[in-house]
N, C-alpha and C positions, 0 to 999 in steps of 0.2 A: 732537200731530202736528208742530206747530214746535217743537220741542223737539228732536225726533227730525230734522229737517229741518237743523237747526242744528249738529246732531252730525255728518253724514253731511259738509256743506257742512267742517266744520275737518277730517276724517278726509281728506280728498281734499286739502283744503291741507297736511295734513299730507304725505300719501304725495309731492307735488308737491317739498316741500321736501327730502324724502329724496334724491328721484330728479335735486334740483339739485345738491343735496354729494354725489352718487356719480359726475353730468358732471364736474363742480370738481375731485374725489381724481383720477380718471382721469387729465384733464387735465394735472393738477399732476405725476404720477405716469411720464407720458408724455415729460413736460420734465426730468425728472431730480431735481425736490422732493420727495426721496422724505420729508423730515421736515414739509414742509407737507401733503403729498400725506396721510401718515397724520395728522393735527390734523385733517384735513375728514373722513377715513372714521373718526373717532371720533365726529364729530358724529351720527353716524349711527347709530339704533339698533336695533341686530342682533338683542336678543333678543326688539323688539316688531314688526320688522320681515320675521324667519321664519317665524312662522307664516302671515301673511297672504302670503308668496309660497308655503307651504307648501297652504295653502288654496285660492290659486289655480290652480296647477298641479295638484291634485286633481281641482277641479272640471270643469276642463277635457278633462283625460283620462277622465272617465269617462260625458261627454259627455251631460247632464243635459240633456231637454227642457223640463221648467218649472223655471221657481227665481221665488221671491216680490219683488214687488218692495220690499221693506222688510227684505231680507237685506244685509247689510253688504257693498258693492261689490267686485266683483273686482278684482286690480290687472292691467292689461294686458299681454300677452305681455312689452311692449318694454319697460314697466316692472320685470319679473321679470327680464329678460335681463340689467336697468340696474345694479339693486340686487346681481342675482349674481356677477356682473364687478367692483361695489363691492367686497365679501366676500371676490373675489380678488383683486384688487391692494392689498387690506390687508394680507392674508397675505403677496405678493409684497415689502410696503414693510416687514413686520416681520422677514421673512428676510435684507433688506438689511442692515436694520440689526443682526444678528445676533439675534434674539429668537426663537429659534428654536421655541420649546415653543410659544410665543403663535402663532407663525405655524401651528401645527399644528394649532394647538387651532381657531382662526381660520378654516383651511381644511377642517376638520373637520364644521363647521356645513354646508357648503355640497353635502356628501356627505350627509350624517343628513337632510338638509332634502327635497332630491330623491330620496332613498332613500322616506321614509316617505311623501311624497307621491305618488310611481310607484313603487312595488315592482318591477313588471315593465319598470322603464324607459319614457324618455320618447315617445312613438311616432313617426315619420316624420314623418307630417303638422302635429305638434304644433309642430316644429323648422322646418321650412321658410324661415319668414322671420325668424328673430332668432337670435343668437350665441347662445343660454343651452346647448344644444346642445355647442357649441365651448368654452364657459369649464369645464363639467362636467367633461368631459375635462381637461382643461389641470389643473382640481383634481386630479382621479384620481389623474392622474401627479405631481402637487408632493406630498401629501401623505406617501407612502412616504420621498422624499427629505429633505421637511422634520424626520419624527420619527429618519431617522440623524442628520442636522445636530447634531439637541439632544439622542443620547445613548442614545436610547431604540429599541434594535433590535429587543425583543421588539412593540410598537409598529406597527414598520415593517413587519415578517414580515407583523403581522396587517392593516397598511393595505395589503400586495402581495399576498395571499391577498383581500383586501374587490377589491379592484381586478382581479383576474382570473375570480372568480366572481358580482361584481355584475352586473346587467343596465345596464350605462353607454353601449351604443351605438357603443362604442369601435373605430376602423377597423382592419386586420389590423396593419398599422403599428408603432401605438401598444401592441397587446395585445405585439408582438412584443419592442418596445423595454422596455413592464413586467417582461416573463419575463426578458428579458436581465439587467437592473436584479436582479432577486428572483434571480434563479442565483447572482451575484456575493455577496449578502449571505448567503445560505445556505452558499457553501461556505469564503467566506471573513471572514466577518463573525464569528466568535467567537463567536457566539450558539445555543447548542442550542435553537432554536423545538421545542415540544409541538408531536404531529404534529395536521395541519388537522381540525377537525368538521365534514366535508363534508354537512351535513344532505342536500342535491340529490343524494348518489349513491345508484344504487341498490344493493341487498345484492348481493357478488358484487365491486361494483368492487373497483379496487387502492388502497390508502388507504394516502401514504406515511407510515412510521413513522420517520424521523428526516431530519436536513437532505440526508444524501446521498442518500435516496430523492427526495425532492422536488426536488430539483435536476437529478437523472438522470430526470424523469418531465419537468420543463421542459423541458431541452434535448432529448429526444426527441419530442416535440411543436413545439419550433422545426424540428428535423429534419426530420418528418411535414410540414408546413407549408410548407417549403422545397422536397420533393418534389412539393408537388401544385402548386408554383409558387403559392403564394401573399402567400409572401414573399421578397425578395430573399438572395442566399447571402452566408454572413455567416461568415470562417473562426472567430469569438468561438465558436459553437457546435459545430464540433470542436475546437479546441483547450480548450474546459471538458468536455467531455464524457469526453476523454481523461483528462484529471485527474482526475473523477467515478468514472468507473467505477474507474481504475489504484489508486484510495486504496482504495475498496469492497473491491477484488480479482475485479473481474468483468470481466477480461483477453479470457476466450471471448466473451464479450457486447459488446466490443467490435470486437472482431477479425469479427464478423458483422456489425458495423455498417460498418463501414470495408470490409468487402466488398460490400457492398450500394451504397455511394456509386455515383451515377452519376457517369456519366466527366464531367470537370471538376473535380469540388468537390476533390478531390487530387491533383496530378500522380502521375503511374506509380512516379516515385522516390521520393517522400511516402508514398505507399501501400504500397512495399513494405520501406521502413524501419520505418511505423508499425505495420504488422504482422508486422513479425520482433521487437519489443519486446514484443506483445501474447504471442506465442507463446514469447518466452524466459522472459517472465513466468510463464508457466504452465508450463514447465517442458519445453516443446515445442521442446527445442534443436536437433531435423536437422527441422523446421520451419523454423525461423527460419535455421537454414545456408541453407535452398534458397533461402528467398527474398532472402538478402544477396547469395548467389553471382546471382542474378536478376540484382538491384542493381547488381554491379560486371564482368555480363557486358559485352562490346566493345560488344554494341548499345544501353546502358544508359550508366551512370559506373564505369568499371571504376577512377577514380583517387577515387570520393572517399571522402575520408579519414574521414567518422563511421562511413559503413560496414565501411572495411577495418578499424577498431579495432574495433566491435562484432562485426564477423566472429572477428576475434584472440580476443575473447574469450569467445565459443562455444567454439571451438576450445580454449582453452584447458583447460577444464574437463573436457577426455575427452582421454585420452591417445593414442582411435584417430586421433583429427582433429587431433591435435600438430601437426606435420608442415604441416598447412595454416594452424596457428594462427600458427607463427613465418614463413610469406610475406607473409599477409596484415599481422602488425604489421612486417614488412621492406618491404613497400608503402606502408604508412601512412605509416614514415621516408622514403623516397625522394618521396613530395607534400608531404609537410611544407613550408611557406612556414617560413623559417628567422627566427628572433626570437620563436617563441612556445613558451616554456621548460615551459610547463604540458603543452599535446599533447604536446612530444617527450618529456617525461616520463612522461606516460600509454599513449605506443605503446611506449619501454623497458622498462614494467613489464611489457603485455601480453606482448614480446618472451620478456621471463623468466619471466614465467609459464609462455608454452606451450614452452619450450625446458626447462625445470623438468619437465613434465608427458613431453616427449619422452623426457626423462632415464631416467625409473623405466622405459619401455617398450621400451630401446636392450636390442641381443643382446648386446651386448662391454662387458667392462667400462671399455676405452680409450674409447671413442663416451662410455660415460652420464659418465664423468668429464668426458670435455670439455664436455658440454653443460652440465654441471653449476656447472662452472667459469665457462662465458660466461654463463646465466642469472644470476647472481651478481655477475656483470662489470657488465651490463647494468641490473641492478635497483641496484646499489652508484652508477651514473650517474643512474640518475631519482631516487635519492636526493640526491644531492649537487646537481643541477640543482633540487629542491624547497626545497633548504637544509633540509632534515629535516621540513618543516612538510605533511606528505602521507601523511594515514595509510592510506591503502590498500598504498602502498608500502613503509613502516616494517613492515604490517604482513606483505605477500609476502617481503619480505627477512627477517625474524626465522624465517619457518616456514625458509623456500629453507635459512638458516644452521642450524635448530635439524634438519631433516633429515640433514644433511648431517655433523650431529655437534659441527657447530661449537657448542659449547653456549654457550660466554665472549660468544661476540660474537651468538648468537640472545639470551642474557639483559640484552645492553646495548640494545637494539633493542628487547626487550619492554618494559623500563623506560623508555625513551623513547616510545615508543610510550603507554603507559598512560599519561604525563604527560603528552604531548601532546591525548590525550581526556578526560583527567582522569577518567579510571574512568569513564567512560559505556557504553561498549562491553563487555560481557561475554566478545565473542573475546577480547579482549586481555588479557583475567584468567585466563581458561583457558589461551591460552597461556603464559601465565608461569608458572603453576601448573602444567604440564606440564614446563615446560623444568626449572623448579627442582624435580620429582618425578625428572628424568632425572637430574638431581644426585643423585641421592639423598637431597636436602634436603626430607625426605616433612612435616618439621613447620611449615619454613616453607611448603612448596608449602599447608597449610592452611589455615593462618593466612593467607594470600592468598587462599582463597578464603572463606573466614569473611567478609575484609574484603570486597571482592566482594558476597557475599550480603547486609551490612550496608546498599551503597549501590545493590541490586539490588532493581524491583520483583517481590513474588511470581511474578506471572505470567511473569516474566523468567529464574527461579532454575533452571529444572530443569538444563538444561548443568550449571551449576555444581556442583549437588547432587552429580548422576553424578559428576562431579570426585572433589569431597569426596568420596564411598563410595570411587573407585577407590585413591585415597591414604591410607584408611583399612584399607583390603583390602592395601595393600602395608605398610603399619605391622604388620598383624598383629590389628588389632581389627574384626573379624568383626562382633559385635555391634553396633558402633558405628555400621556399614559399615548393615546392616539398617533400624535405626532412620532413617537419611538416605536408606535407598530406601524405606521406609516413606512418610517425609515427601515423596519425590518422588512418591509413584503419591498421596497425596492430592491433591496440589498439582494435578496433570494432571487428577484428576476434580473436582475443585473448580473449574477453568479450563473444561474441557467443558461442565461446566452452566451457568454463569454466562456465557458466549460463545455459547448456542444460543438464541440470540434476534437478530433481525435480521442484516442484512447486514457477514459477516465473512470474512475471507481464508480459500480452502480450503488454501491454503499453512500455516497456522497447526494445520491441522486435520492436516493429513500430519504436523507435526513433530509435535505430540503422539501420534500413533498409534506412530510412529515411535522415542521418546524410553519410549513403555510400552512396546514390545518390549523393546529394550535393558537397561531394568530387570530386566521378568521374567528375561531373559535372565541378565544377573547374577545376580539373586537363585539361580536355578537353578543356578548354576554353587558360587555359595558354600555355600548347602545340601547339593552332591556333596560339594564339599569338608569340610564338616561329618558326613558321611556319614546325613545327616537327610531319607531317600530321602523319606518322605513330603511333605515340606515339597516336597522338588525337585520333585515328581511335580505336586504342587499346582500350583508357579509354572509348568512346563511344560505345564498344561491352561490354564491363563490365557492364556500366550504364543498356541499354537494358538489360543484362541476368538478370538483380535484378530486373527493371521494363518496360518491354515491352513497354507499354503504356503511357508512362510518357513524358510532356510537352516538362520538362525539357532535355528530351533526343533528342527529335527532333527539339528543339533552337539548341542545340548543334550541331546537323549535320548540322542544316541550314546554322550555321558562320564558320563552317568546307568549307561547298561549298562555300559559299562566300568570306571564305577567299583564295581559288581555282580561283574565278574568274568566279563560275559556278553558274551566278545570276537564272535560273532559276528551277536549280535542289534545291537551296537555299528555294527559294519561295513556292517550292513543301513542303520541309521541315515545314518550317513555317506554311504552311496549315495543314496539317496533327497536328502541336501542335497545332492550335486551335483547331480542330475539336475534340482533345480530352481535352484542358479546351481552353473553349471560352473566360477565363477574364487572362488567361497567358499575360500578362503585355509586358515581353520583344518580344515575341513573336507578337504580336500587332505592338508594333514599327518597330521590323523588317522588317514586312508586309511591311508597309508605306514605309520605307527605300528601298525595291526593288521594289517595285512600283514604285516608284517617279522616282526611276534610270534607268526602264525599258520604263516606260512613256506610256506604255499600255492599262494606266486605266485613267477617269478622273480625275483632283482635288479631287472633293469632296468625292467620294470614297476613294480614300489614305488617305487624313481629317480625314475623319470618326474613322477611327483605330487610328489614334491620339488622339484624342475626345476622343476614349471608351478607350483609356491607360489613361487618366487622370483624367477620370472620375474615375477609380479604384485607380490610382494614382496620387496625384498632386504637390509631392513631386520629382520627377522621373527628373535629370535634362536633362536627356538624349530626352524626350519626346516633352519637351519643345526647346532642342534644332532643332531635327529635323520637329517640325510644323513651327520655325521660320525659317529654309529654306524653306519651301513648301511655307508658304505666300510670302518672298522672291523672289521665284520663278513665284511667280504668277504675282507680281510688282504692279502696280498703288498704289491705297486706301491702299493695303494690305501691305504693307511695314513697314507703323508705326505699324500694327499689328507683322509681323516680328521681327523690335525693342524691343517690350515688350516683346516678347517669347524668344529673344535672353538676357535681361536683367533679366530674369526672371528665367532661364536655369543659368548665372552667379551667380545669386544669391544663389538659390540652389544647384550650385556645389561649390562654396564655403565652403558651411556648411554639405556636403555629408558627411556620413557616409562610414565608408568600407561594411559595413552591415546596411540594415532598422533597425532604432531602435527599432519596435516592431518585 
């Protein structure tokens, strides 16, 4: 029994001596020693020292009515509070001094310790009167920080993940400021974290599967949280959340979140720019018109300039909305604060773009020339204002020139252009690959895109591929043309599968459907040509099974029949693709073509479908050729008209593209 007496009496001087070098480090630590400060918290020992606060806070929580008196003493609240605060201003003094692993490791103990000893956390009344409480916390949060400091992000994830789902007692606050903290590292930390082993959820929950789930599942719980007023509004959480989804491609998903904001958290003109981006994203472009014209109505900022440029260039890209597209960027230039070379660079391009886009849709040939001319004027300024170093511009001026015919000076602008991205860009190989096909330069134009596909990822290739076929199909190698569409309809099903797992752009998924029409479509067409009807017939069941409804699928039966000999099941065809798009181009001409040959219909009705092909296209050398038979056909006055449509057709197939430049 003295013995035992003896032992308990040095165990107590012990604990006493701990609890004086943890006052002494604090102390030291408080004053700015932080190299004395840690020599006293080394005196002190941590690993004989945790379990006995481990023990005590056990015992305590679990609120034990006997315990023997010959059981090895408890240490007192204020001594657990003493020692734990030790623990962390060690770790505080090893972060100083750069030691960052140790500091982790350090602060590490003081989470395992109170973890294993209260699973369910420390309880209310337990915390009352001492700091252990407060310093827990204070860990919580060092430790995710501490393992980025030293390197280690996968680490971190799982200390911001230990730190949101531990029972820590942690105020709305502090949880808030964690999540903020974990969003940042998840969407910008470089680190692909394995998604969380939510053991606490039940079957059913959402359980994210990659960093942008997890990150968009934060911030919309800092959101959540912020609506019931529980935390203060913080614009950190939409301006990530914006980024979050925008990378995803869940455009819609935002755009209902930003509608839902209660008034405040976004000014009117905030809100209704951030969702005219939301909806041009998604491809919702007389959306996102209404709500820019919202934007820049009189009751609104009818001057400001990010809107009238993004207006410009809505507008740009439909030629119905031309018209509004070159005010709104002649708006843009008249706010323009004058000295900043880059905007007015960026509204001269808009400018030429939609005066470009006015051009193909002018009734006179004097109008589309002049506009033609100034788009060109225009885009040749925001060039020279960039000193060439802007490739959005290098790349509108290379098409604006390579439309236009100008082939010398679109091919100096491609070449510039591809150097200035140094082959990154696959428009810009396609374009050159088309300008030098309009050359007639069909071996170089492939050899450019060979090189192209060399520094192109697979998933990247398919444009090119179609390329490469359509410049093989003007060589004359058929075969060759096959095998490269071959290799593209793999490529496309080999991307489909391998992309149908978690959150991916639907944008991506349109191009692909999109890019296997096209194919089939070709294929079907070279098949007629090969007069290999079954073959044709096949890739034209394919086409239909992807889209029913599509133009391009019933052109293709049309020159199927007619390559048959079956002019008026053709003609049926051809009906049916306008009726489902009225401005189907080939389809038009075809029209005319078996009309003319069937002789059923008057002139000016077959005309007319000429007319409206040229009217959408006037590039088309095929269009021009077949109205210079019809006036041909017609003979007297109309012959010299013939002449030009026939001179006019050589002109333009000379300088044909294997593909429209734009």
């Amino acid at each position: 029994m003295a013995s035992a007496l003896t032992l308990l009496v040095k165990l107590i001087k012990l604990d006493i001596l701990q609890e004086a070098r943890a006052l002494l480090g604090r102390l030291e630590y408080q004053r700015g020693n932080t190299e004395a400060a840690l020599r006293v918290f080394d005196g002190i020992d941590i690993a004989a020292v945790s379990p006995k606060i481990k023990i005590s806070i056990s015992k305590r929580t679990e609120h034990r009515k006997f315990r023997s008196h010959w059981d090895v003493p408890l240490m007192s609240i204020h001594a657990v509070s003493l020692l734990v605060e030790a623990i962390y201003f060690k770790a505080r003094a090893l972060q100083d001094l750069g030691r960052f692993k140790e500091a982790a490791q350090t602060c590490n103990i003081i989470l395992d310790t109170v973890e294993s000893a209260s699973p369910e956390g420390l309880p209310e009344n337990f915390t009352t009167d001492c700091k252990l409480q407060e310093t827990v916390c204070k860990a919580v949060e060092l430790l995710p920080e501490l393992w980025k400091l030293a390197g280690f992000s996968h680490e971190a994830i799982l200390s911001y993940r230990r730190a949101l789902l531990g029972h820590w007692n942690l105020n709305a606050e502090s949880v808030a400021k964690i999540q903020k903290e974990f969003v940042i590292i998840l969407l910008y930390g470089g680190c692909d974290a394995s998604p969380p082993n939510l053991r606490s959820q039940m079957d059913g929950s959402f359980i994210p599967r990659n960093n942008i789930e997890e990150a968009i599942l934060l911030l919309m719980i800092l959101l959540r949280k912020f609506t019931l007023k529980r935390i203060e509004w913080d614009p950190f959480i939409i301006d990530h959340l914006i980024f979050a989804l925008s990378i995803s491609g869940q455009l819609n998903s935002l755009a209902s979140q930003i509608e839902e904001f209660l008034p405040g958290v976004l000014e009117r003109k905030e809100r209704y720019y951030t969702l005219a981006l939301c909806y041009l994203g998604e491809d919702d472009n007389l959306t996102a018109l209404n709500l820019l014209k919202k934007l820049l109505s009189a009751m609104e900022d009818p001057n400001c300039v990010k809107a009238l440029l993004l207006a410009s260039k809505v507008c740009g890209g439909n030629s119905a909305y031309a018209e509004e597209g070159v005010s709104f960027a002649r708006r843009a230039l008249s706010n323009l604060d004058r000295g900043c070379d880059q905007m007015e660079s960026v509204a001269n391009c808009l400018l030429g773009i939609s005066l470009s886009s006015q051009a193909r849709s002018s009734a006179s040939d004097s109008e589309r020339v002049s506009r033609q001319n100034e788009a060109l004027e225009v885009l040749e300024k925001a060039e020279r204002m960039m000193l060439g170093k802007d490739q959005r511009i290098l790349f509108n001026l290379c098409l604006e020139n390579a439309e236009q015919r100008k082939l010398d000076a679109a091919l100096r602008y491609a070449k510039q252009l591809l150097k200035l991205e140094s082959g990154s860009n696959v428009k810009g190989w396609i374009l050159l690959a088309r300008i030098l096909s309009a050359q007639k330069r069909f071996v170089d134009a492939e050899t450019i895109v060979n090189a192209a596909l060399d520094q192109t990822g697979k998933w990247n290739q398919g444009e090119l591929l179609r390329t490469k076929a359509k410049v093989q199909i003007a060589q004359g190698k058929l075969k060759n043309a096959i095998d490269t569409y071959t290799h593209l309809l793999a490529t496309i099903q080999l991307r489909t599968k391998s992309f149908s797992v978690g959150i991916k752009s639907s944008k991506g998924g349109k191009c692909d459907r999109s890019l296997e029409i096209d194919t089939w479509h070709d294929l079907a067409n070279i098949y007629i040509s090969m007069s290999q009807w079954r073959d044709a017939e096949v890739c034209l069941s394919k086409l239909k099974g992807i889209s029913p409804y599509s133009a391009f699928g019933w052109h293709a039966t049309g020159k199927l029949y007619e390559a048959k000999g079956l002019l008026k099941e053709a003609l049926g065809a051809y009906t049916k693709a306008l009726d489902l798009e009225p401005t189907h181009v080939a389809s038009l001409v075809s029209t005319a073509t078996i009309l003319r040959q069937l002789g059923n219909r008057p002139m000016p009705v077959v005309r007319s479908f000429l007319t409206d092909a040229l009217q959408l296209d006037r590039t088309d050398h095929i269009t021009w050729f077949n109205l210079g038979l019809l006036y041909k056909a017609e003979g007297g006055r109309s012959v010299l008209e013939a002449a030009e449509c026939f001179q006019a057709a050589a002109l333009l197939e000379e300088t044909a593209p294997v593909e429209p430049f734009r």
